[in-house]
C-alpha positions in Angstrom: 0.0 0.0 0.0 1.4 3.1 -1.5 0.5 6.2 1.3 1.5 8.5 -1.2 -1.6 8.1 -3.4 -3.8 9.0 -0.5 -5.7 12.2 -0.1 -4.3 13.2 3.1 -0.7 13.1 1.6 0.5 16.7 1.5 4.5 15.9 0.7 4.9 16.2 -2.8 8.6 15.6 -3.5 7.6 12.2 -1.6 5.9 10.0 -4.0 6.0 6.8 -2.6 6.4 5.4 1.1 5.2 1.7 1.5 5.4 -0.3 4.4 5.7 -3.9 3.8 5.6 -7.6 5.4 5.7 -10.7 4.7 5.6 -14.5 6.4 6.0 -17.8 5.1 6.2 -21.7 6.1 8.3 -24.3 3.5 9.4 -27.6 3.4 13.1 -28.2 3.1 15.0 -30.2 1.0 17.1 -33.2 2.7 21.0 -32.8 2.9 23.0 -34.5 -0.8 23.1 -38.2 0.4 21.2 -38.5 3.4 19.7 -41.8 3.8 16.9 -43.1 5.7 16.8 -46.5 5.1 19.1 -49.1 6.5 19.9 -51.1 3.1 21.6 -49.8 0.4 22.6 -51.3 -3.3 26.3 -52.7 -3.4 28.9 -55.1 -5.6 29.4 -58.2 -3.2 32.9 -59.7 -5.1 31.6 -57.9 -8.5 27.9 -59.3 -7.7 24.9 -57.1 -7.6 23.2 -57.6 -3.6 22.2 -56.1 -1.3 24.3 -55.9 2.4 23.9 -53.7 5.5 25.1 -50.5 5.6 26.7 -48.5 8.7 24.2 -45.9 8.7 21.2 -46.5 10.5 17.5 -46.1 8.9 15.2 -43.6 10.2 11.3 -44.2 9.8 10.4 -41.4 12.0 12.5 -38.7 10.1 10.9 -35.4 8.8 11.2 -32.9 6.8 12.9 -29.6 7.6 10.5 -26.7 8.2 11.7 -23.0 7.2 9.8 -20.2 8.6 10.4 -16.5 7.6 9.1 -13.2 8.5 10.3 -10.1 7.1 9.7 -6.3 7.1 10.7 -3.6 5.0 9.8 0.0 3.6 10.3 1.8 0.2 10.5 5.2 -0.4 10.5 7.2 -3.6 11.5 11.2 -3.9 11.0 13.1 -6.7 9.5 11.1 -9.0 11.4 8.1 -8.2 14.5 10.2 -9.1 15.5 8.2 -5.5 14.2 5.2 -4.6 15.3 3.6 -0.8 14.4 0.0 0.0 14.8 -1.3 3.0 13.8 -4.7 4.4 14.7 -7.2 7.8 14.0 -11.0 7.9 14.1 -13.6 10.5 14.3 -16.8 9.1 14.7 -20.0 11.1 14.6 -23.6 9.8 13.6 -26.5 12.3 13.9 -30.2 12.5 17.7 -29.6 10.9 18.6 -33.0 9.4 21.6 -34.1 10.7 24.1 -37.1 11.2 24.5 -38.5 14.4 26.9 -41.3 16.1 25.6 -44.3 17.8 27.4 -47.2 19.7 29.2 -49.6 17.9 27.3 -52.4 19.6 24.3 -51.4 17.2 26.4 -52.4 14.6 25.9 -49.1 13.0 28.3 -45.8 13.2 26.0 -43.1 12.2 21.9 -42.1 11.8 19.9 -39.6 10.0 18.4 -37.9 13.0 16.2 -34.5 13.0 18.7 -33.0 15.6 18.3 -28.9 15.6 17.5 -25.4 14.9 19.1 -22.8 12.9 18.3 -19.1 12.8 19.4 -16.7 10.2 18.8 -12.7 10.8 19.6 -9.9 8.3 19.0 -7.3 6.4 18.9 -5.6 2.9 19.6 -2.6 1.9 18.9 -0.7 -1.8 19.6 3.1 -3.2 18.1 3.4 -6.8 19.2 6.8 -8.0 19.4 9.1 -11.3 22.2 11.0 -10.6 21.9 12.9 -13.9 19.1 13.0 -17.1 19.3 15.2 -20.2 17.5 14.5 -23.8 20.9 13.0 -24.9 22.2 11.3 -21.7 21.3 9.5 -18.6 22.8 7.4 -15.6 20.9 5.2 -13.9 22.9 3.8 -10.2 21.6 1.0 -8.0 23.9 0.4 -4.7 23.0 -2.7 -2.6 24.1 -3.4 1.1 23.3 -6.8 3.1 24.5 -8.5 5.7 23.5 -12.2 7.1 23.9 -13.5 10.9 23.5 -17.2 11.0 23.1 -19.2 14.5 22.3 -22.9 15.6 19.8 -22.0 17.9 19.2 -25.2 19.1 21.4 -28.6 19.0 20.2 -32.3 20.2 23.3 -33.8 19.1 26.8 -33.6 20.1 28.3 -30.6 18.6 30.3 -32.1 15.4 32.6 -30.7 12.7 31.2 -30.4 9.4 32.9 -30.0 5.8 36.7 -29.9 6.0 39.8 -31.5 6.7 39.7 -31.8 10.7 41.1 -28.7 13.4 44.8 -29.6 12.2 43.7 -27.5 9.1 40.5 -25.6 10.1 36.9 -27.4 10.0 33.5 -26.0 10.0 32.3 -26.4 14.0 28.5 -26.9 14.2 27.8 -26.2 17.7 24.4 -24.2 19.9 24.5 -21.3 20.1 27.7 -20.9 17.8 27.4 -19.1 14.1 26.7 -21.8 11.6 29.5 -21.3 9.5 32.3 -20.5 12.6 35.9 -21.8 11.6 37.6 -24.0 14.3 41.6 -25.4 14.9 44.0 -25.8 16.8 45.7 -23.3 18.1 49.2 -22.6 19.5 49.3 -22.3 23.1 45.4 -23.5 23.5 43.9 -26.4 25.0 41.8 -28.1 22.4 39.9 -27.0 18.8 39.2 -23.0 19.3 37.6 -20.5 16.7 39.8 -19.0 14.3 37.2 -17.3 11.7 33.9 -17.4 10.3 33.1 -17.4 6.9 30.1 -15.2 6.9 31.3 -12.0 5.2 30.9 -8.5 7.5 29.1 -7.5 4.5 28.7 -7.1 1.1 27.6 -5.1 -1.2 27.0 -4.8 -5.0 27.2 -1.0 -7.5 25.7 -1.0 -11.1 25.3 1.2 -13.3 23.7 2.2 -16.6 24.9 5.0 -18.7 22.6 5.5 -21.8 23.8 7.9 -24.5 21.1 8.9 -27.6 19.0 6.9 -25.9 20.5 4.5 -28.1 24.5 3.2 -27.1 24.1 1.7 -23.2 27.5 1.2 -21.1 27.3 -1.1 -18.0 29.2 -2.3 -15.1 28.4 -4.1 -11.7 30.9 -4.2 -8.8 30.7 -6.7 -6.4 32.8 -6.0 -2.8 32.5 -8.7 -0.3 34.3 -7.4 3.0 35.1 -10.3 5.6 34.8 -13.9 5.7 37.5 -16.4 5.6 38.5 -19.4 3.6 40.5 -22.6 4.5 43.0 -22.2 2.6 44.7 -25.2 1.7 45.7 -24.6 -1.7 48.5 -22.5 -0.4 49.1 -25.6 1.9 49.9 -27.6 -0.8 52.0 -25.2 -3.4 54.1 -24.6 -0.1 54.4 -28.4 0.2 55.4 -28.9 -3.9 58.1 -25.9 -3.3 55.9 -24.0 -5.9 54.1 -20.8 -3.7 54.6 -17.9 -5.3 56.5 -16.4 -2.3 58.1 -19.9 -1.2 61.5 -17.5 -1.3 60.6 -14.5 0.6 61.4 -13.7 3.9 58.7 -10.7 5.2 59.7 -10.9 8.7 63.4 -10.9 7.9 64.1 -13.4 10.3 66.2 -16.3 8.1 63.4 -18.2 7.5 60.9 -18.1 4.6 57.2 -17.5 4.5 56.2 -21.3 2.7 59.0 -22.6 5.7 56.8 -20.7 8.5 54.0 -21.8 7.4 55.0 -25.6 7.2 56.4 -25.3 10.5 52.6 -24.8 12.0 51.7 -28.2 10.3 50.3 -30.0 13.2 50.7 -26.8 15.9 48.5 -24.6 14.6 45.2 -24.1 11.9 45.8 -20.1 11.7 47.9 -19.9 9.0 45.6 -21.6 6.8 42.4 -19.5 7.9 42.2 -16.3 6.0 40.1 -13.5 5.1 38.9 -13.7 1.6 37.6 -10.4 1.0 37.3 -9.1 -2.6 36.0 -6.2 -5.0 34.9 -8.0 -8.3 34.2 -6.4 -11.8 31.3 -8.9 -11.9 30.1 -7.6 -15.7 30.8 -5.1 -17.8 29.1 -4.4 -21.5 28.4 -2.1 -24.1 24.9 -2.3 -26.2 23.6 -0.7 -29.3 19.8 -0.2 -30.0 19.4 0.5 -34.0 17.2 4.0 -34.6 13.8 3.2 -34.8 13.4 5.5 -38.3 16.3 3.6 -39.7 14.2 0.2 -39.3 11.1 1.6 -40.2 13.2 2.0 -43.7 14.6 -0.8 -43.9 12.1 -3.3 -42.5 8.7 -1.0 -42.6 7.0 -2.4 -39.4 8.4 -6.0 -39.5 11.6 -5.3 -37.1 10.9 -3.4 -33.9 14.2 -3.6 -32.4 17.8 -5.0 -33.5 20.5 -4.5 -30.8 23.9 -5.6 -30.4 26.7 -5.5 -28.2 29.9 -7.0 -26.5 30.0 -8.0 -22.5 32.4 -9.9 -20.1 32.6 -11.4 -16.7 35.1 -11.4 -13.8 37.6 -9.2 -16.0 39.2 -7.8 -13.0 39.1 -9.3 -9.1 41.2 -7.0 -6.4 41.8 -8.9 -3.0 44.9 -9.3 -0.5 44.0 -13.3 -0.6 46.9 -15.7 -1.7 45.3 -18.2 -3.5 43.6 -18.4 -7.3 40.3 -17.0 -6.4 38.7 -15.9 -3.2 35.4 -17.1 -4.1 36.1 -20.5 -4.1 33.9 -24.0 -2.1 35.0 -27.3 -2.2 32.2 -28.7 -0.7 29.6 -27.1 -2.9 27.1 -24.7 -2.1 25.5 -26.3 1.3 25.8 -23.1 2.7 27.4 -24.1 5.9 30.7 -25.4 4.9 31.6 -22.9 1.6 35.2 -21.6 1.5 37.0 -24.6 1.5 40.0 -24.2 -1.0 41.6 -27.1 -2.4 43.3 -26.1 -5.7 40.4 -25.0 -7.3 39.9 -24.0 -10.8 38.9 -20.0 -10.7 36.5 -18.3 -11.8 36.5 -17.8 -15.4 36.8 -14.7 -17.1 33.8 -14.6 -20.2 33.3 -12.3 -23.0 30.5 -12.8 -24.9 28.8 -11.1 -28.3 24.8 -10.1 -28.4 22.7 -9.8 -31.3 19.0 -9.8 -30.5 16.1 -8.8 -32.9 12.5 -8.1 -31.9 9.3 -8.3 -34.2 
């Protein structure tokens, strides 16, 4: 509801404020390979059968629920010259499925058990401006803000590590009342597995523009800037290990004994080394179109062609981060969500050009 197209609205320059909200219930979709059944398909000496497996069946196991609210406003000023959205959501996600360890003596190891509760807060943020608008020229800005704060709100399972290589290197720690994607390791000097990141960002944000000239020749570019969140960075592990880093020779501490030697040297003491922050800004796209006239069609087609447009465009041309490995945005595991930023010699993202000819009727 628009209270800007009311009678008793008496600010002009204002021409939309609309308060907004929104709640909703889903199912959720199991965890890749979860099982809930006791028997699976295997070769018994290059023979099709079927033998017990080590995870347990689960008859009683449910679907995960997902429940989100979520508020927001939107304002425009001077006829939508400046547009401000603005919106918060609480989303939590019940009956987590989850693995759990039973006693040997069952003659299982593990069982598909709904065993939690995770809770994810945040909030969005959105400036759509027009800086600038003549007959011949306009720019068009959007600049987007969000940030996301995961928790296990609840746990009926022992807290476990989840998508890594174990705290020698850095795991993902599921644990109540811990963030969902905290990093734990060992530590130098501590007692036991201890946090050492997260790999929720502080924040990102995205900037695109649009800069149409003739109202015919269009320029783009979006900018993506993640600030915060750190990778396991094992890559760097491993080139130190094959003598192959790309500083395995220098010495920044000038004390006789190189960075990949330092770093090898923690092998087995300490995870922090190969926890880092894997903040970037991106050139995420970047392109250049071209609408034909419209009288220049009309002559050549009459009223067959309404628009011919072409144009060039690329992806990830330039990335601009302090992190030493291929690509900061990088997941072994997938995209799970809770165990992204794993790096294990990963291919990186690729840059893309690409050519556009499109023709309406």
């Amino acid at each position: 509801m628009n209270l800007a197209n009311f009678d008793f609205w008496s600010l002009e320059a204002l021409n939309l404020f609309k308060l907004r909200a929104a709640y909703g219930e889903s199912g959720g979709f199991p965890p890749f390979g979860s099982k809930y059944t006791s028997f699976s398909p295997f070769n018994i000496g290059g023979n099709p059968g079927l033998i017990v497996a080590l995870q347990r069946g689960n008859e009683n196991i449910k679907q995960e629920r997902q429940k989100e609210l979520e508020a927001g406003i939107d304002i425009a000023l001077f006829q939508n010259k400046v547009v401000f959205e603005a919106t918060a959501y609480n989303k939590t996600v019940s009956d987590l499925i989850l693995i759990q360890n039973v006693p040997a003596s069952s003659g299982f190891t593990t069982q598909v058990v709904n065993g939690g509760e995770l809770r994810n807060r945040g909030i969005e943020l959105a400036l759509s401006t027009t800086p600038f608008e003549t007959p011949s020229f306009k720019w068009d800005s959007r600049t987007s803000y969000w940030i996301n704060r995961s928790e296990i709100t609840e746990l009926n399972v022992p807290a476990f590590p989840l998508g890594a290589f174990g705290s020698t290197l850095g795991t993902f720690f599921i644990e109540e009342g811990k963030s969902a994607t905290q990093i734990v390791g060992i530590k130098e000097g501590e007692e036991g597995p201890v946090k050492l990141g997260d790999a929720t960002p502080d924040f990102q944000m995205n900037f695109h523009n649009f800069f149409t000239i003739k109202q015919n020749l269009t320029f783009s570019f979006l900018l993506h800037w993640k600030q915060g969140g750190d990778n396991i960075n094992l890559t760097q592990l491993l080139t130190d290990l094959g003598g192959t880093s790309f500083d395995y020779d220098d010495d920044e501490d000038g004390d006789g004994t190189t960075n990949a030697a330092e770093r090898i040297n923690q092998l087995g003491v300490s995870a922090e080394p190969f926890v880092q922050d894997a903040s970037y800004l991106r050139l995420r796209e970047i392109g250049m179109y071209y609408s034909l006239p419209v009288p220049l069609l009309q002559t050549a087609f009459g009223n067959t062609v309404r628009q011919i447009r072409i144009g060039v465009s690329g992806n990830n041309l330039f990335t601009f981060t302090g992190y030493d490995s291929y690509d900061p945005e990088v997941s072994n595991f997938g995209g799970n969500g809770l165990s992204t930023g794993v790096d294990v010699t990963p291919f990186p993202n690729s840059r893309r050009y690409f050519f556009h000819f499109s023709i309406g009727f």
